[in-house]
C-alpha positions as CSV (number, residue, x, y, z in Angstrom):
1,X,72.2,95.2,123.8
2,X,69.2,94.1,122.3
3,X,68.9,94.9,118.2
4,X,66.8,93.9,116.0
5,X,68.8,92.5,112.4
6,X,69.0,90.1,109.4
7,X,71.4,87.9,108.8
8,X,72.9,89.0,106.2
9,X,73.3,92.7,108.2
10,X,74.3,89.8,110.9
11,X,77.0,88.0,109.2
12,X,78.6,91.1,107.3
13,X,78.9,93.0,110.4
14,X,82.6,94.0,111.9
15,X,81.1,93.9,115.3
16,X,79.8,90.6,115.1
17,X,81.8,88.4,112.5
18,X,83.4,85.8,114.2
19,X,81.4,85.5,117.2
20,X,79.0,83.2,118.3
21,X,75.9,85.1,118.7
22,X,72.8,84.6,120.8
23,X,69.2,86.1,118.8
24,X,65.5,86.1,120.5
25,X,62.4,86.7,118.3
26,X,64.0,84.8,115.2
27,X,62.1,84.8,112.1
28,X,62.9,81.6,110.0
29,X,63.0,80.7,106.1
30,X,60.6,79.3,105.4
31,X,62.1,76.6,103.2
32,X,65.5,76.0,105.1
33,X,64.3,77.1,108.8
34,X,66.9,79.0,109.2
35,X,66.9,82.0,111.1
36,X,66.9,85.0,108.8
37,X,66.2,87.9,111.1
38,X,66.3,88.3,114.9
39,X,66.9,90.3,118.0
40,X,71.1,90.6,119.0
41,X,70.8,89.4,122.6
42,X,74.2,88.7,123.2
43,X,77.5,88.0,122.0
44,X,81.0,85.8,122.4
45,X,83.8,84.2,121.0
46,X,83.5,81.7,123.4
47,X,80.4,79.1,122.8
48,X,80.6,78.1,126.3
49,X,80.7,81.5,127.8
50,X,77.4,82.9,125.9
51,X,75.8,79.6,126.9
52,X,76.8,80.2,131.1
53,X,74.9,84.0,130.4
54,X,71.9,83.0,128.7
55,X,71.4,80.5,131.2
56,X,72.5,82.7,134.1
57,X,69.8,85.3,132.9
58,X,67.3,83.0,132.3
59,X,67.0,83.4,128.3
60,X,67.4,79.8,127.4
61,X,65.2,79.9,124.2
62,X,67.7,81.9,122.1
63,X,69.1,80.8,118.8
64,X,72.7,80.8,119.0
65,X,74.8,81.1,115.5
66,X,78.5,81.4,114.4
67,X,78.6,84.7,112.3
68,X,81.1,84.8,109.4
69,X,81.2,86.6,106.2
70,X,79.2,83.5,104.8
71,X,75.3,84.5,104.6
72,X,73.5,80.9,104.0
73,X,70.2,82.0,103.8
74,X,68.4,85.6,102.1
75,X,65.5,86.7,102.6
76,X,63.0,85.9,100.3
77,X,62.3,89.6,99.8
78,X,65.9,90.8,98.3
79,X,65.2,88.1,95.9
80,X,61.4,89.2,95.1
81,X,62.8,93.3,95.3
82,X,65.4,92.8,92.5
83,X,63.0,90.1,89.8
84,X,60.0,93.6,90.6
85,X,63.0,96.4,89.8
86,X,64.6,93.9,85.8
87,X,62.7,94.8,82.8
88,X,60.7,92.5,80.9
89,X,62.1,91.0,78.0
90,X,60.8,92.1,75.0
């Protein structure tokens, strides 16, 4: 089940919102440390279950977040994308 996403894709995703979700391979902001990209190990709407399987399959240095339609960190680049893309003020 392994995919690679952000968390924004993350959060606004039917598939996902609402569930606690294990990721591997996080990347992190840099100012916050939150993670803003990762691989989708696994999923639950039970904490405790997930927990039992990563620990069951040995993956105990997951990140584990609660997705909702809340995204608390962007990625610096969608920020850096849109300032490039405005005119300049004349």
């Amino acid at each position: 089940m392994i995919t690679r996403m952000t968390w924004p894709e993350l959060c606004r995703s039917n598939k996902f919102r609402g569930l606690w979700v294990a990721i591997d391979n996080c990347r992190y902001d840099h100012d916050t440390r939150q993670p803003i990209e990762g691989d989708v190990v696994d999923s639950d709407a039970e904490l405790s279950e997930l927990c039992a399987r990563m620990r069951e399959s040995g993956q105990s240095a997951c990140t584990i977040v609660f997705c909702d339609s809340d995204v608390y960190v962007e990625p610096a680049h969608a920020f850096s994308d849109a300032s490039q893309s405005a005119p300049a003020a004349s």
